[in-house]
Steps between C-alpha positions, in 0.01 A plus 500: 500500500638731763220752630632919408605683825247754547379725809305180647836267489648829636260484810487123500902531583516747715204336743779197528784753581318706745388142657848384487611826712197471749345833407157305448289833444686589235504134367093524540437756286758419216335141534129645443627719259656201308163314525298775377682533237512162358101434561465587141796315375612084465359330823887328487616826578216606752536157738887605578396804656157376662802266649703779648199691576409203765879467583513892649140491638668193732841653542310829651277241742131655307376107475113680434662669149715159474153294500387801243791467256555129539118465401506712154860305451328130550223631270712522185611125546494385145746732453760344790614267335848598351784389691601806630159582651492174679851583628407810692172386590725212703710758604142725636388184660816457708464870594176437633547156678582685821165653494 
């Protein structure tokens, strides 16, 4: 079943666009917005934007808040299972090969 758009999928989406366009500030706090949000919701919906949390911290070169964000993401692992999750975490870990 198809989650409902609300005002986290709102944030969730706009984090990726602001990433997308390099404006990683903005992308940060639409990210933590999105996370904040979904704490109290499905962990399936929370581990997507733990994901692009991560993603931005990297993208903006703050590897301390990366090791932060990365560690509440890994803590949720029985929820990482779905394919989707295991896509982007792939995709994080390429992101962070260089570092």
């Amino acid at each position: 079943m198809a989650e409902p758009f609300d005002t986290a999928a709102l944030a969730s989406g706009s984090a990726l666009i602001f990433r997308d366009l390099k404006q990683y500030d903005e992308a940060l706090a639409h990210a933590e917005q999105a996370v904040a949000l979904r704490e109290t919701g499905r962990a399936q919906s929370l581990a997507p934007s733990r994901i692009t949390l991560v993603d931005i911290h990297v993208r903006r070169g703050d590897l301390d808040s990366t090791v932060s964000a990365g560690r509440n993401l890994l803590s949720m692992s029985p929820t990482l299972g779905s394919v989707r999750v295991m896509q982007q975490l792939d995709e994080l870990r390429r992101l962070l090969e260089p570092h």
